[in-house]
N, C-alpha and C positions, 0 to 999 in steps of 0.2 A: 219323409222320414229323417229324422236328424240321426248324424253319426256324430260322436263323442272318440277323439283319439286320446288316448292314453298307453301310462307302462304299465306292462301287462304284470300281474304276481302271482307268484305259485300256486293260487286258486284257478290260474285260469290256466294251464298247463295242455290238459288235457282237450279241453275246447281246441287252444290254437295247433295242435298236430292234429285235431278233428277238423277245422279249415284245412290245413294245408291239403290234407287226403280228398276233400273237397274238390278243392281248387285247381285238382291235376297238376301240380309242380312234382318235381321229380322225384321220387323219395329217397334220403339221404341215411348215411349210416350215423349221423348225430340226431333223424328224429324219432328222438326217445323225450321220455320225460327230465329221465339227468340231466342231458344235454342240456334241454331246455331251462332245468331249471338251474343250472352252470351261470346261462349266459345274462339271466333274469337277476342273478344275482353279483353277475361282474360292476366291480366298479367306474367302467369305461365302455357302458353296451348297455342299450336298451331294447326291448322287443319290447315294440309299437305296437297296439292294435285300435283297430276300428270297430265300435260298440253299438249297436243298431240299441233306435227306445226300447224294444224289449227282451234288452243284455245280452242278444247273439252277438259272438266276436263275427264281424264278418268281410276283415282285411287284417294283415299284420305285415311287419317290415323288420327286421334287425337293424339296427344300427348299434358298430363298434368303432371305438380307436382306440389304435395300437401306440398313439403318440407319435407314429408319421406318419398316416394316412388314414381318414375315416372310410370306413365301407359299411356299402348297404346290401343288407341281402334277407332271399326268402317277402322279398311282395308278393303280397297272395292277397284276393278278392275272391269273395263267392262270387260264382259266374253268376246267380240272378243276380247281382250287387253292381257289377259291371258298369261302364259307361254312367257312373253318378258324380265324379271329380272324389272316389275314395284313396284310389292309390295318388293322385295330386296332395291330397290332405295328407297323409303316410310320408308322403315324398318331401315334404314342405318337413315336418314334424323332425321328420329323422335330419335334414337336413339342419334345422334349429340346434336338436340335440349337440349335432357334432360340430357346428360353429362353436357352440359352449364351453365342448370339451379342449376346444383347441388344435381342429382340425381347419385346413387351410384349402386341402386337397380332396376329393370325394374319388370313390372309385364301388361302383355299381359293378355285383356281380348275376349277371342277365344268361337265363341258358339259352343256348346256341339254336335251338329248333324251336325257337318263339317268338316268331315277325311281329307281334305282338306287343310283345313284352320290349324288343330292340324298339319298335318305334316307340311307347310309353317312353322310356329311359330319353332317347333322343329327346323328345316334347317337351322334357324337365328341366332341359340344357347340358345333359351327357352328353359326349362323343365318345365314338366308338374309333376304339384305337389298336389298330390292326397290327403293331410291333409287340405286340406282348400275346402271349400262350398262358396257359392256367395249365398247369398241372398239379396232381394230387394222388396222393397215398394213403389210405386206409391203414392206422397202425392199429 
């Protein structure tokens, strides 16, 4: 099967919050369609996705810069999709994106209860960097 990465456009909206529901990632108070289609249409952020031959989205990634540091977030694969090198292509992609934009720095955000997900990120050439906490507020 050949996958096609690309950015993703407000056509495909609903598909990629129908992956992520999928894919068991966490569910967030930005996944909505606004959100997504917010970030679809920033000028410094892309939502990636991965396009099976017959137009299933069936991986997506975020990638943003804020102008100091690019970040990646929201990798999501269908589990049958798994173990095929789709999050490496995502990974690679967004990582392109944000050389482009002028990012120097990458910072992957990985959830905490996914041995999984931590070793992916490590395999790409992330460390895991134990000095910093994430915290957040729902306004």
């Amino acid at each position: 099967m050949d996958i096609t990465i690309r950015a993703a456009c407000t056509g495909d909206i609903d598909s990629v919050l129908q992956l992520w529901k999928r894919s068991g990632a966490h569910p967030s108070t930005t996944d909505t369609a606004h959100d997504l289609r917010r970030v679809i249409d920033a000028p410094h952020a892309a939502v990636l996705i991965a396009v099976a031959d017959d137009g299933t989205i069936v991986g997506s990634l975020i990638a943003t810069f804020d102008g100091w540091r690019g970040n990646v977030y929201r990798m999501a694969v269908d589990s049958p999709m798994r173990r095929r090198g789709i999050a490496r292509l995502l990974a690679a992609e967004g990582e392109r994106f944000l050389h482009d934009a002028g990012a120097v720095r990458l910072s992957a955000l990985v959830e905490g209860d996914q041995p999984v997900a931590q070793a992916f990120w490590e395999s790409v050439g992330f460390e895991h960097y134990e000095g910093m906490r994430r915290y957040s507020k729902n306004i």
